[in-house]
N, C-alpha and C positions, 0 to 999 in steps of 0.2 A: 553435828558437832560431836567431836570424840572428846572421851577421857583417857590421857595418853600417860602408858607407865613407859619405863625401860627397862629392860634386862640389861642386867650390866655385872662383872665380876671386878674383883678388888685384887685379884691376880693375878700376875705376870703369866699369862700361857700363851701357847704354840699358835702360831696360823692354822696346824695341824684341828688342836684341841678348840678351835676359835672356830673353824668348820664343822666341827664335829656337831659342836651345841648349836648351830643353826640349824645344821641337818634333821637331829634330834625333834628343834620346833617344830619344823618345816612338817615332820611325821607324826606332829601330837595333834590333839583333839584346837589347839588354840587360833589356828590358822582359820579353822572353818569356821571360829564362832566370832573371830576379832578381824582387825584388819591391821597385817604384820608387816612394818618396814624394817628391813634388814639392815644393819650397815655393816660396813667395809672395813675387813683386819687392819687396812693402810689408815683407818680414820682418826684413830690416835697420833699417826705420825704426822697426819695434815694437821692435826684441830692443837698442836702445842708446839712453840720452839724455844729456843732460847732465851729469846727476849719477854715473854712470857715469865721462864723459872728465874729474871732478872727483876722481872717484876713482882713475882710473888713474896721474893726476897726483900725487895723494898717496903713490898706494903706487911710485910712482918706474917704473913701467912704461912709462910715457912721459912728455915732456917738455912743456911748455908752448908751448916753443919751436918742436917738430915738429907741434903744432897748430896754430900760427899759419901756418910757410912751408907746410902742405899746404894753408892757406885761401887763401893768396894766390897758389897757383899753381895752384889749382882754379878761382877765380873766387867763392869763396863771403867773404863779410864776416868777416873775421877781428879781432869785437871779443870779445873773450876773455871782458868780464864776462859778456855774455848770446850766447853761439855758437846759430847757428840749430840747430835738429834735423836736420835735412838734412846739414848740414855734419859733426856728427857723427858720425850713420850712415854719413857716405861716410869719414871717416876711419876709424871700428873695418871698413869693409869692407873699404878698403882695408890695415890694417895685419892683422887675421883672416881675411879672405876672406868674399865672397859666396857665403853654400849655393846649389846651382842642384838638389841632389837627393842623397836618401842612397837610395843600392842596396844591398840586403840580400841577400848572400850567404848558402844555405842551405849548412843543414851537411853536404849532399848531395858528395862530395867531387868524384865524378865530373861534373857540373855547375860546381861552384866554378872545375874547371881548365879549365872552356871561357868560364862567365863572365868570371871575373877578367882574362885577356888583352883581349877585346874591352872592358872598363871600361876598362884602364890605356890602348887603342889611342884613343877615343871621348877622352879628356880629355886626350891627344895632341895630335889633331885640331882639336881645341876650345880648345888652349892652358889648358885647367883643371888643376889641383890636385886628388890624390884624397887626399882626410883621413881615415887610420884610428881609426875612435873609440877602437880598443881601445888604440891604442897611446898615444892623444892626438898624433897627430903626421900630417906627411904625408907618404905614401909618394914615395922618390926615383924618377920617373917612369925615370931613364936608365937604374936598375937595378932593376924592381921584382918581380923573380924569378917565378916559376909562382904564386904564391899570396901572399896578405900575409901578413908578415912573422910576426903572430900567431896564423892560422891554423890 
């Protein structure tokens, strides 16, 4: 059984710059001590559509409103009845974050405490976000102690 975080970022970037930061993992110390599922630049566009930011709407999670000003300060057409797909994939990526990979932490303890520092240094580095599934939340990077939180 693993302890499963995600690297994830809360900004709009490139396929280019989405590459980059895999490649980056792909060459750091984490790969060899964890076990790293990569996901796919396109998996924001599969994993949100329309009916989705229809829904978020309804259940009051978010506003109508804050779909519009992020279309028109993106560059994306901000006609409400029919929103491109695009436009709001990059909205739930931006308001969720973009997964860039979930590292699995085994339950190896002495491993965990050498993993986990270089995961929290690596999405530092990289300005990302580490998401603990268990918690359903993201670990506070400024304080994020010898081990996650639930551990």
């Amino acid at each position: 059984m693993s302890y499963d975080l995600i690297l994830k970022t809360y900004n709009i970037i490139s396929e280019n710059d989405f590459s980059s930061i895999q490649q980056s993992l792909r060459q750091s110390d984490i790969p060899r001590l964890c076990e790293v599922m990569y996901f796919s630049f396109n998996d924001a566009l599969d994993k949100y559509d329309v009916e989705d930011l229809q829904d978020a709407i309804e259940d009051g999670e978010i506003t109508s409103d804050q779909f519009q000003t992020f279309c028109r300060e993106n560059g994306f057409s901000s006609i409400s009845s029919s929103p491109s797909h695009e436009a709001v994939a990059a909205f739930f990526e931006q308001q969720y974050g973009r997964d860039i990979a979930c590292v699995m932490l085994t339950r190896t303890v002495e491993l965990a405490y050498q993993a986990y520092p270089t995961i929290v240094s690596f999405a530092q580095q990289k300005a990302l976000q580490v998401g603990d599934l268990q918690l359903g939340e993201n670990i506070d990077l400024s304080a994020p102690g010898q081990l996650p939180p639930s551990y």
